[in-house]
C-alpha positions as semicolon CSV with decimal commas, in nm:
position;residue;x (nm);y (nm);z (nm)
1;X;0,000;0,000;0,000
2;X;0,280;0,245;0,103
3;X;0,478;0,163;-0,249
4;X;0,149;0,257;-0,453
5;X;0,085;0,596;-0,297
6;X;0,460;0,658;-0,334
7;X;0,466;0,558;-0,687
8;X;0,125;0,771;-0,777
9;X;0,311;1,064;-0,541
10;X;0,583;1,024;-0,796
11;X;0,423;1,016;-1,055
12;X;0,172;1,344;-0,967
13;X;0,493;1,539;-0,907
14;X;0,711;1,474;-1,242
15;X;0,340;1,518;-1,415
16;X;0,308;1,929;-1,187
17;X;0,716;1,950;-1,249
18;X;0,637;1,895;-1,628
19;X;0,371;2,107;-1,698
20;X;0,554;2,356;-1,529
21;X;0,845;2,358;-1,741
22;X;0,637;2,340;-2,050
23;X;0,424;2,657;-1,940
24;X;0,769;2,879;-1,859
25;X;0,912;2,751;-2,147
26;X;0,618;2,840;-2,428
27;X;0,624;3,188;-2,247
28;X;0,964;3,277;-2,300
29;X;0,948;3,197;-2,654
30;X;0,775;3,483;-2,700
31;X;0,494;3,550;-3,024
32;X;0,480;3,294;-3,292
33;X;0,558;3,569;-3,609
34;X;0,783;3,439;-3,867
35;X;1,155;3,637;-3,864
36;X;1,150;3,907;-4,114
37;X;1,466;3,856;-4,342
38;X;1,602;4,186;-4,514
39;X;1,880;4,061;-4,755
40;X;1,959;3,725;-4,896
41;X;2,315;3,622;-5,064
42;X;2,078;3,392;-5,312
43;X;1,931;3,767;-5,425
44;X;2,205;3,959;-5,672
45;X;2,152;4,310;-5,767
46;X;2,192;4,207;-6,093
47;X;1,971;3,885;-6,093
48;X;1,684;3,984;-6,351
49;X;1,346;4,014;-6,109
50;X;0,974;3,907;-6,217
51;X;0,737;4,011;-5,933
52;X;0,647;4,268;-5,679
53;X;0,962;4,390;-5,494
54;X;0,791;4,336;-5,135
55;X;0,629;4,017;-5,193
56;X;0,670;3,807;-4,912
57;X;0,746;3,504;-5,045
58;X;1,054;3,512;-5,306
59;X;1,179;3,235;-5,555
60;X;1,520;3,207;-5,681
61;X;1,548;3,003;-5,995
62;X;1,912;2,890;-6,083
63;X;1,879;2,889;-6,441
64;X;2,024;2,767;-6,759
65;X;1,874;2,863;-7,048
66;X;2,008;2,559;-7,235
67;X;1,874;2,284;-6,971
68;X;1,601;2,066;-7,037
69;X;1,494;2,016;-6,679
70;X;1,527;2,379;-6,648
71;X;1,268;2,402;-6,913
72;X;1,022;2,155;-6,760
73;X;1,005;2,320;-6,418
74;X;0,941;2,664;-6,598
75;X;0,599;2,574;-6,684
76;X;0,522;2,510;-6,286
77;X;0,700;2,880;-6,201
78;X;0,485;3,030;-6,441
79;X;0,163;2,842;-6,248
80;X;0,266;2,973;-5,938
81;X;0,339;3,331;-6,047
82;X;-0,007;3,355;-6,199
83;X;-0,179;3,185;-5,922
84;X;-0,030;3,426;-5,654
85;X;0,089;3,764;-5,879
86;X;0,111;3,986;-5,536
87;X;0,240;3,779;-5,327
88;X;0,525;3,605;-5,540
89;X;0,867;3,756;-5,676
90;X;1,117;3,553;-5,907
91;X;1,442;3,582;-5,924
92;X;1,655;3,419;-6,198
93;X;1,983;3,364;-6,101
94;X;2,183;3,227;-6,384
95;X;2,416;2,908;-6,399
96;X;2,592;2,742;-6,705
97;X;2,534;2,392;-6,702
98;X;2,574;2,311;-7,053
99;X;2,760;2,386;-7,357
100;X;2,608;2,709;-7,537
101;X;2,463;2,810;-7,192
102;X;2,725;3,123;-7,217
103;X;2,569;3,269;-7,546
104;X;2,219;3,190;-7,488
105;X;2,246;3,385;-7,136
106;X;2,436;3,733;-7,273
């Protein structure tokens, strides 16, 4: 009898010491709101820009204009740009991956 109301005693206090610790800890995290980047090293000056400049939610393409699989996804940025034309900004960021990728880009 004495080892059952020490285990439930136990058991009472880890479950009071837990729910403690998760209350003080969900306070100090403060409010849920997302960090607010300013600048991103993916994001050139000179990268070429479709989109609102303070979307919030930015893409950045590495592109070659000679790549296949480059090609394929285009048709799925383009989607995504129409469905969302405020809130979405591309950025192309060019990459040679193939042969001829040089003069197709300039």
């Amino acid at each position: 009898m004495q080892t059952r109301t020490l285990v439930i005693s136990l058991l009472l206090f880890c479950l009071v010491v837990f729910a403690g610790a998760f209350v003080i800890y969900d306070r100090s995290q403060g409010t849920n709101e997302p960090a607010v980047v300013e600048k991103t090293p993916l994001v050139r000056d000179y990268s070429p820009v479709i989109g609102p400049e303070d979307a919030p939610v930015t893409i950045v393409e590495f592109f070659d204009p000679s790549c296949e699989g480059c090609r394929a996804m285009n048709p799925y940025v383009k989607q995504i740009q129409a469905a969302y034309p405020d809130n979405v900004r591309l950025v192309l960021r060019y990459v040679l991956f193939h042969k001829g990728s040089e003069e197709a880009v300039r």
